[in-house]
ZAMARGU-4260 file (C-alpha; in steps of 0.2 Angstrom, whole numbers, plus 5000, padded with zeros to 4 digits):
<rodrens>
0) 5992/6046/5383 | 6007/6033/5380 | 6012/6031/5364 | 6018/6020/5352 | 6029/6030/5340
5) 6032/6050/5341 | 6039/6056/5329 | 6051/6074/5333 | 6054/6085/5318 | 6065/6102/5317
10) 6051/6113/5307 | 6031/6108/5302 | 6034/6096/5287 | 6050/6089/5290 | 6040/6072/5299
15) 6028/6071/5283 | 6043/6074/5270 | 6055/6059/5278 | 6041/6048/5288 | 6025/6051/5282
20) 6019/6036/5274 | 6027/6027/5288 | 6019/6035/5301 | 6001/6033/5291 | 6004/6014/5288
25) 6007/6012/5310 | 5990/6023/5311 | 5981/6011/5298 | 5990/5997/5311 | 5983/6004/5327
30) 5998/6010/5334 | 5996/6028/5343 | 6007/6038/5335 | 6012/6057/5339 | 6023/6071/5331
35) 6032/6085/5341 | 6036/6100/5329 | 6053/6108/5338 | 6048/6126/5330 | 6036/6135/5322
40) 6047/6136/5305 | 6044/6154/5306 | 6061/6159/5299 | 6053/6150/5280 | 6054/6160/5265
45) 6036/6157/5262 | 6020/6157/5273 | 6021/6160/5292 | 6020/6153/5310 | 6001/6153/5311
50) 5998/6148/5293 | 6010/6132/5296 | 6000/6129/5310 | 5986/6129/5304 | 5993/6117/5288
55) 6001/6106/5302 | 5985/6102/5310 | 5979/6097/5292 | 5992/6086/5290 | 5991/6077/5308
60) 5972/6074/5303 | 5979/6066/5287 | 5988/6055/5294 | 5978/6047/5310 | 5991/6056/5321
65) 5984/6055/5340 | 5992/6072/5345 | 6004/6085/5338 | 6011/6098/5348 | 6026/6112/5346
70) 6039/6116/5357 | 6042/6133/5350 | 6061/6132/5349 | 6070/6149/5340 | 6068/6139/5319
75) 6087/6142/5314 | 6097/6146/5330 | 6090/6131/5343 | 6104/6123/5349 | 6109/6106/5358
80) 6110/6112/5377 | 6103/6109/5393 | 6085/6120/5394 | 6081/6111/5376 | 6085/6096/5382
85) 6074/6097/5396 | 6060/6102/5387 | 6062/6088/5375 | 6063/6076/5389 | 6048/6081/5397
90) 6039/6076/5381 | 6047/6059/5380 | 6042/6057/5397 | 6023/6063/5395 | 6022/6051/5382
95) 6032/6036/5386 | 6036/6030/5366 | 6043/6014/5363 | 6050/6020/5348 | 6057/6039/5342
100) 6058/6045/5325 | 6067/6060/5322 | 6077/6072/5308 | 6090/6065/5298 | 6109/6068/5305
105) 6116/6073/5291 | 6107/6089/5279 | 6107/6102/5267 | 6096/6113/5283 | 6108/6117/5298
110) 6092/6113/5311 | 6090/6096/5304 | 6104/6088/5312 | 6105/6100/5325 | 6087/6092/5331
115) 6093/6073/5325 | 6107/6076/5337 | 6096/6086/5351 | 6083/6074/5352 | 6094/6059/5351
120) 6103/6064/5366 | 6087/6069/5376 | 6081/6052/5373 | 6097/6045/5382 | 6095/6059/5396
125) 6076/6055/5397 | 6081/6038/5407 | 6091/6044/5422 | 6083/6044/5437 | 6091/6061/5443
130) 6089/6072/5432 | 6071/6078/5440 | 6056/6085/5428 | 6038/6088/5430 | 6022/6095/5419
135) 6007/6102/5426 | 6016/6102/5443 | 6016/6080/5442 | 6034/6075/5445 | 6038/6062/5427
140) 6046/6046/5430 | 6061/6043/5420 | 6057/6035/5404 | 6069/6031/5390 | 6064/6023/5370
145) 6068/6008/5365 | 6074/6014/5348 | 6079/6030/5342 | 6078/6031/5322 | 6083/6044/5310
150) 6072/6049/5294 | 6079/6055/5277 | 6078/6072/5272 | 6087/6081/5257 | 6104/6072/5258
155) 6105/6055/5249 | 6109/6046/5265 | 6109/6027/5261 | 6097/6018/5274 | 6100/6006/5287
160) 6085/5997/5285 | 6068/6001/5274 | 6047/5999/5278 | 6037/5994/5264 | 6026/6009/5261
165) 6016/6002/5247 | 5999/6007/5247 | 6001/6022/5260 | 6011/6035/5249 | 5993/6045/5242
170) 5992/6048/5261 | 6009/6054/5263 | 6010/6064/5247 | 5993/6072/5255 | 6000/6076/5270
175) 6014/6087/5262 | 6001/6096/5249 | 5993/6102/5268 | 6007/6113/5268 | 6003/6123/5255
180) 6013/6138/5258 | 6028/6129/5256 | 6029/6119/5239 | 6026/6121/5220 | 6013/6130/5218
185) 6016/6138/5200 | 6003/6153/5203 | 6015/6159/5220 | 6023/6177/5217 | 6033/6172/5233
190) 6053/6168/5232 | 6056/6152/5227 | 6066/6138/5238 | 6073/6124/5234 | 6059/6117/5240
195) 6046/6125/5232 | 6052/6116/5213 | 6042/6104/5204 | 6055/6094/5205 | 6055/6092/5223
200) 6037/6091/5225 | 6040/6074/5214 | 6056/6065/5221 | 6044/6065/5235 | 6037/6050/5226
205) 6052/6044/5213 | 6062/6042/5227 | 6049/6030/5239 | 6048/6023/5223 | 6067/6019/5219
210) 6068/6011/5238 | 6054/6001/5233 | 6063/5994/5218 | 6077/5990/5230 | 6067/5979/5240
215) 6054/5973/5227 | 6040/5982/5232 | 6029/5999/5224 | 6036/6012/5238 | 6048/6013/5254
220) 6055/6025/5264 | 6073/6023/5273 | 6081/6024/5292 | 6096/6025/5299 | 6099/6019/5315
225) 6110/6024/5330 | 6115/6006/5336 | 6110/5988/5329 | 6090/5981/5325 | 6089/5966/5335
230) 6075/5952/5327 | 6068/5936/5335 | 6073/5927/5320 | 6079/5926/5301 | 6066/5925/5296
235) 6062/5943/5302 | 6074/5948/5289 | 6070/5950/5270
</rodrens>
């Protein structure tokens, strides 16, 4: 299946949390979107492996998502090298995106930029003819995005550009309660996370919100980009 948009996230949750309302709006468009979960998030304080994959499913349904799958990376000590990268180019390539979402470069959790930076690069790599890969013994043609854009997480990061997300936050806010081992949840007698506060659970929304006021609009969520947007027009600007 070639898709429009896949979406690459360090842990289950991290594409909901900094993209979700983006992705759910493309669905509601008719693009074919996909997300690619680089580990199992099995090294998180709460829940486990199979439970997150269970939620992550939920969450894919939520959303429209076409496909999800999971690479299985080691959560905490994946690094940027050559077997990863391979692996993540295989999926670029079985999928052929015009357009690659993935963790934010700069964060509070070491695997975040660590998989901005590792998909990033595979994403360049994914294009050269010589370097060889195959799936189901089929040998891929090289296959590079035209865009590779980076999502918000925990750290401020001021965007390089904004989607208007009004109307398609209930969806993503849904999404991210499908995890439910992972956030407030004031009847838990697990440890508590930074992200397992109230108060995480609701900048979910006040900060959609306070881009949205930026722009004019009820709700947007921010991207940074790796080299500049190119538009047909100025009138493609607002």
């Amino acid at each position: 299946m070639k898709l429009d948009i896949l979406a690459f996230g360090a842990h289950p949750d991290d594409v909901e949390l900094g993209a979700g309302a983006t992705l759910a709006k493309e669905t509601a468009n008719g693009k074919k979107v996909g997300i690619v979960d680089l580990t199992q998030g099995e090294l998180g304080t709460r829940g486990s492996a199979s439970l997150r994959e269970k939620e992550a499913e939920k969450a894919k349904k939520i959303l429209g998502v076409a496909v999800r799958e999971n690479l299985k990376f080691a959560d905490g000590f994946f690094i940027n090298d050559k077997r990863h990268q391979l692996e993540v180019i295989k999926i670029i390539r079985k999928y052929q995106p015009k357009i690659v979402l993935c963790n934010a470069v700069s964060d509070r959790h070491i695997d975040h930029p660590k998989g901005s930076s590792l998909v990033s690069d595979a994403c360049f790599l994914s294009g050269l003819a010589k370097i060889e890969t195959e799936i189901d013994g089929k040998q891929q043609q090289k296959w590079r995005p035209l865009v590779v854009y980076h999502y918000i997480q925990w750290e401020n990061i001021k965007p390089d550009f904004v989607v208007d997300v009004t109307g398609f936050m209930e969806q993503k806010v849904a999404s991210v309660l499908a995890y439910g081992s992972q956030f407030y949840d004031p009847n838990s007698k697990e440890s508590n996370t930074p992200i397992t506060s109230k108060n995480f659970l609701e900048s979910i929304t006040y900060r959609a919100k306070d881009l949205g006021r930026l722009i004019g609009t009820d709700y947007a969520e921010g991207f940074t980009t790796e080299r500049f947007v190119a538009v047909n027009s100025l009138d493609d600007l607002r």
